[in-house]
Structures are given as structure tokens and as C-alpha cells.
Backbone as a ProteinNet text record, in pm:
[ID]
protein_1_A
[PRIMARY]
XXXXXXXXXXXXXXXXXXXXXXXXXXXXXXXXXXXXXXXXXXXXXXXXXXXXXXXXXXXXXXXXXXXXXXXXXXXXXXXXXXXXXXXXXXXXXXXXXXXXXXXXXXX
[TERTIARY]
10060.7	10078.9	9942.2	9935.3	9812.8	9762.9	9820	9795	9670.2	9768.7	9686.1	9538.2	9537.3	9452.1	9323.7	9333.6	9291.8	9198.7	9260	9216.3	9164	9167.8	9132.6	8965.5	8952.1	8858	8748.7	8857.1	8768.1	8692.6	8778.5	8724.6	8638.3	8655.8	8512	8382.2	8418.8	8285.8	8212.7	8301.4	8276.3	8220.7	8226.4	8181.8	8054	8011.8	7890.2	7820.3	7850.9	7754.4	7695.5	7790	7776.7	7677.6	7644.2	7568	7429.6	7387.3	7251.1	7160.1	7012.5	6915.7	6871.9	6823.2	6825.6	6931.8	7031.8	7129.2	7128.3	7011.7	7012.6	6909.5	6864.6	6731.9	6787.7	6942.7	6971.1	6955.4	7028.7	7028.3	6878.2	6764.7	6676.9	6605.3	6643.7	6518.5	6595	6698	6758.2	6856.8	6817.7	6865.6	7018.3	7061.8	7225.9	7261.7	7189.1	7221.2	7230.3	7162.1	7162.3	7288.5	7280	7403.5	7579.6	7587.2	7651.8	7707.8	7595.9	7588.6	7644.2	7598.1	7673.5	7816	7864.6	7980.9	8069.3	8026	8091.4	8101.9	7969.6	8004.6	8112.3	8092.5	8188.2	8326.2	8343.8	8498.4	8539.2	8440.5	8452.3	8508.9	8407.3	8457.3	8536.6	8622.2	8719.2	8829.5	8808.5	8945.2	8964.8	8834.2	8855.9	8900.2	8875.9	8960.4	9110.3	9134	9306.5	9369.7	9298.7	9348.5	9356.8	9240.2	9226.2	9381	9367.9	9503.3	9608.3	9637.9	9771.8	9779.2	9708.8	9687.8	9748.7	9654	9708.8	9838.2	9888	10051.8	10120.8	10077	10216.3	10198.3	10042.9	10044.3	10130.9	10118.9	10192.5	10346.3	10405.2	10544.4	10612.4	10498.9	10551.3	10532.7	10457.2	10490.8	10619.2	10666.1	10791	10874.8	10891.5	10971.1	10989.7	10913.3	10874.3	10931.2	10892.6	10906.4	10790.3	10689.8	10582.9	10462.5	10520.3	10432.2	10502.3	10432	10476.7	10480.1	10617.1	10638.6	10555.9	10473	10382.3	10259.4	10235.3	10128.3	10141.1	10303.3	10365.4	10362.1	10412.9	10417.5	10253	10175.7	10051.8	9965.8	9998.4	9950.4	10004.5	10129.9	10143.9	10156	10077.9	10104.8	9961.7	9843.6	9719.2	9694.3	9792.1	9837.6	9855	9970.6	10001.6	9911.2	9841.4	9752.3	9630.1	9591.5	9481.9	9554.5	9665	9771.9	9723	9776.3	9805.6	9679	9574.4	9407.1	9325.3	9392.8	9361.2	9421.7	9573	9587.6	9596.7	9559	9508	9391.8	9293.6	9213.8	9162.7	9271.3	9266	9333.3	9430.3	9516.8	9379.6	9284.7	9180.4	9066.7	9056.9	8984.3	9027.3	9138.2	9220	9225.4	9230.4	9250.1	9155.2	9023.6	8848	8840.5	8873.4	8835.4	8927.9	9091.6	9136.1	9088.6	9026.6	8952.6	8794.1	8738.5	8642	8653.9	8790.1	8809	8859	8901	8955.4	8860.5	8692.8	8596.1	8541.5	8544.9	8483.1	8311	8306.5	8159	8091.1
8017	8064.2	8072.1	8051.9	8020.4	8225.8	8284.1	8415.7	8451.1	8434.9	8441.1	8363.1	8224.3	8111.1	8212.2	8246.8	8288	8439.8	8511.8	8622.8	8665.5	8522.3	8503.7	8488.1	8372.9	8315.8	8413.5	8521.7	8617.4	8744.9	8709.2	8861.8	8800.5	8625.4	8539.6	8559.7	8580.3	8570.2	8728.8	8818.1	8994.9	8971	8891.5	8952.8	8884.7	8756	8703.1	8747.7	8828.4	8875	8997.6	9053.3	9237.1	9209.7	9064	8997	9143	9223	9302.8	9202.3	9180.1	9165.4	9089.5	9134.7	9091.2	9029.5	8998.6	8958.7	8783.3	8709.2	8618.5	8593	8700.2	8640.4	8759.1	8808.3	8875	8811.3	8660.5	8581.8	8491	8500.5	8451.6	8551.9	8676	8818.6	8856	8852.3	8872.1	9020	9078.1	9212.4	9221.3	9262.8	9303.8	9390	9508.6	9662.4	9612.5	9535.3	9552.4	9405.8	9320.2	9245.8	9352.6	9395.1	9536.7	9587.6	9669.1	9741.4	9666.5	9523.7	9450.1	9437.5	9419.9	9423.1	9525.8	9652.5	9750.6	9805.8	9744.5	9795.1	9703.2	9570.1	9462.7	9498.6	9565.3	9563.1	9741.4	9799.3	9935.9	9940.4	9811.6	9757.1	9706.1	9622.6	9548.2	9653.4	9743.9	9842.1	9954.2	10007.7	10090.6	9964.6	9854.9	9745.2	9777.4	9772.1	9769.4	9917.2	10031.1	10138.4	10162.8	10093.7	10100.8	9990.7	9877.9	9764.9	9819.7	9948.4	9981.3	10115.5	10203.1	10289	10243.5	10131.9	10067.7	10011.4	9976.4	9904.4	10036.9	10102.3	10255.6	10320.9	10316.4	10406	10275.4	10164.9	10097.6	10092.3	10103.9	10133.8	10238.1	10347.8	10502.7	10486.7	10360.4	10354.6	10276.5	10205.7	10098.6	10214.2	10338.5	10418.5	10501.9	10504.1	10553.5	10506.3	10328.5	10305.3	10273.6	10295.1	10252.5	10110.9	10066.8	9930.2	9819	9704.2	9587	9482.3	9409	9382.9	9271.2	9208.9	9127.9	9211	9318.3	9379.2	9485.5	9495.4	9552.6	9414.6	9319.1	9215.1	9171	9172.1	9165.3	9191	9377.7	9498.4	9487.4	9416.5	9464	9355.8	9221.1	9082.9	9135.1	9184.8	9186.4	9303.7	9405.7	9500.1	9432.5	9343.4	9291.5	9187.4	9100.8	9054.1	9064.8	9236	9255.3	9345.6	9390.7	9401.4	9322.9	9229.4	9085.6	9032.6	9033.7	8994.4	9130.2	9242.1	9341.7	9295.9	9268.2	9256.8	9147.6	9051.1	8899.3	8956.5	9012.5	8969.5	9133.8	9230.6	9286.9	9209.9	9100.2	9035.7	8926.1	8913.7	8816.4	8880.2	9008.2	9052	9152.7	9119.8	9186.3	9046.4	8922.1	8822.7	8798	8818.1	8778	8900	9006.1	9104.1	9036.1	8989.9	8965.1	8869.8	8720.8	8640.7	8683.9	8760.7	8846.5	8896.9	8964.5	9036	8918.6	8868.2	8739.6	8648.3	8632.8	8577.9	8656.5	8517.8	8590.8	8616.5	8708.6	8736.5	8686.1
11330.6	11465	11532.3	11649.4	11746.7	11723.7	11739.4	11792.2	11611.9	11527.2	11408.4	11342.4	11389.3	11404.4	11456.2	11603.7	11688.6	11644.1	11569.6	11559.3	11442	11364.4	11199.3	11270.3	11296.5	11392.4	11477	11550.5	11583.9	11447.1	11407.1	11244	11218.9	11219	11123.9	11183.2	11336.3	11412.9	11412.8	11394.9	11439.4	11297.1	11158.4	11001.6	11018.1	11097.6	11111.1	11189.1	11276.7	11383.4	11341.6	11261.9	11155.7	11040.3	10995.6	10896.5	10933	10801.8	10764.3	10820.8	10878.2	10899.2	10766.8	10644.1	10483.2	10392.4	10449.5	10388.4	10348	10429.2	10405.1	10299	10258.2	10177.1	10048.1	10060	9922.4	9800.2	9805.1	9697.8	9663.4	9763	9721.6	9612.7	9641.7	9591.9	9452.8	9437.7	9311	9381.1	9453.7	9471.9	9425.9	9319	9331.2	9404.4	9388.9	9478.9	9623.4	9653.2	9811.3	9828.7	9725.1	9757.6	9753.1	9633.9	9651.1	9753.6	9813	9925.9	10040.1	10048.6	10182.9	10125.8	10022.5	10035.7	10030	9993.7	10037.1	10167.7	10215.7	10387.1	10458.1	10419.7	10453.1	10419.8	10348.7	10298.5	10371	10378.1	10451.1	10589.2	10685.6	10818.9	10837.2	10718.4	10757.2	10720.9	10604.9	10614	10750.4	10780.9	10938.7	11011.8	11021	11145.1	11106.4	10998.6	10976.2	11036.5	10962.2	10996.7	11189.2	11233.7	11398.7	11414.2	11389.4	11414.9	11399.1	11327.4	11240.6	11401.6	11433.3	11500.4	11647.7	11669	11836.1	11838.6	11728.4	11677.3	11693.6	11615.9	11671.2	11802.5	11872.2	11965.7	12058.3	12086.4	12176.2	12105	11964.7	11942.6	12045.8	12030.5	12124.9	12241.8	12321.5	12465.5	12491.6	12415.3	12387.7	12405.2	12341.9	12300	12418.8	12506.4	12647.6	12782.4	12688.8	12851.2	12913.6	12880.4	12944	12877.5	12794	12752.6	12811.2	12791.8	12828.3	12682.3	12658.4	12598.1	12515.9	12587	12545.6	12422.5	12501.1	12417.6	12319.7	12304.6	12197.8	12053.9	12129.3	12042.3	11973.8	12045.8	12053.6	11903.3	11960.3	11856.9	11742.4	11709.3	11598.1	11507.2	11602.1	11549.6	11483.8	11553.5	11485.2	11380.2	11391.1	11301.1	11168	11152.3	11064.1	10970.8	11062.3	11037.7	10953.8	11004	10934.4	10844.3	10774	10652.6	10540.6	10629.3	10488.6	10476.5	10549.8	10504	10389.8	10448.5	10337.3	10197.9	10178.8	10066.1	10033.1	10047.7	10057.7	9947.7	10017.9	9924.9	9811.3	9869.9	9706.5	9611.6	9625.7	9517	9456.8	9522.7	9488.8	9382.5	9461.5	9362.6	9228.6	9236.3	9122.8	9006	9077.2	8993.3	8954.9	9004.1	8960.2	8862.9	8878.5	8765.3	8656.6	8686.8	8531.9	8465.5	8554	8522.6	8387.2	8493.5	8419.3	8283.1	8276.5	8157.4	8030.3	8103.5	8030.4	7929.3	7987	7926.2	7819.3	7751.3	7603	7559.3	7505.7	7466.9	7409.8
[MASK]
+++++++++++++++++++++++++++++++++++++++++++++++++++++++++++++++++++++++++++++++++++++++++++++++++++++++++++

């Protein structure tokens, strides 16, 4: 769907623009901690995006419920609601499979 295309596209551009200052020279320096650290902030920002997506999806449900939204941006909210759902657990199912991967290798 164009609406999803679209807003995948925009997360890609909001995670490159959020790129740390040092983040490009993590993998030259060896740093793990600070590689780490970007990804916990990375995965921190993208879960407050969901909880904000999930928030504007119900507060426009309760204007639906009102009477006062417009149906477009009910549809909207909860298309990008959903969206950033299934990108959350998109990629906890990924990194659930890299840890079993992990555990999987032998010593």
C-alpha cells in the first residue's frame, strides 16, 4: 500500500537524520559500548514513535466516537498506528531469531 511505502520511507529518513554525530566512525574505533548505546537509543525512539502512533489512533478513535474527526484521518492514524505495530514486532521476531541463531553456535 502507497500509505505504508510512504511512511516506511519517512521512519528511514527521521532514523538517518537522528544518526549520533560519532556513529559513523563507531565501527572504525572498535567502540562496542557506544555501538550499544546507539542502538538502544535507536530502538528506545522507535518504541516512544509507536506508543505516540498508538496514542493519536485512539485519541482520533474518540473523536470518531464524537463526531468530530474526519474520516480520512481516522483511517490515517491508525494505518500509521498499525504500522509502527508490526515494524516493532517485525523486528523483535528478528532479534529473537539472531539470539537463537547465536545460541545455536558452537564453541
Amino acid at each position: 500500500m502507497d500509505v505504508k511505502a510512504l511512511n516506511a520511507a519517512l521512519a528511514y529518513a527521521r532514523t538517518v537524520a537522528s544518526k549520533p554525530q560519532g556513529a559513523a566512525n563507531i565501527a572504525d574505533t572498535g567502540d562496542a559500548n557506544a555501538a550499544g548505546q546507539s542502538f538502544a537509543k535507536l530502538v528506545q525512539n522507535s518504541l516512544r514513535d509507536t506508543v505516540k502512533a498508538t496514542a493519536a489512533s485512539e485519541a482520533q478513535a474518540l473523536k470518531a466516537v464524537t463526531g468530530k474527526a474526519d474520516i480520512t484521518e481516522i483511517v490515517a492514524a491508525v494505518s500509521n498506528a498499525e504500522m509502527a505495530l508490526e515494524t516493532v514486532v517485525a523486528v523483535r521476531d528478528r532479534v529473537i531469531s539472531a539470539y537463537q541463531d547465536i545460541i545455536k553456535m558452537p564453541i
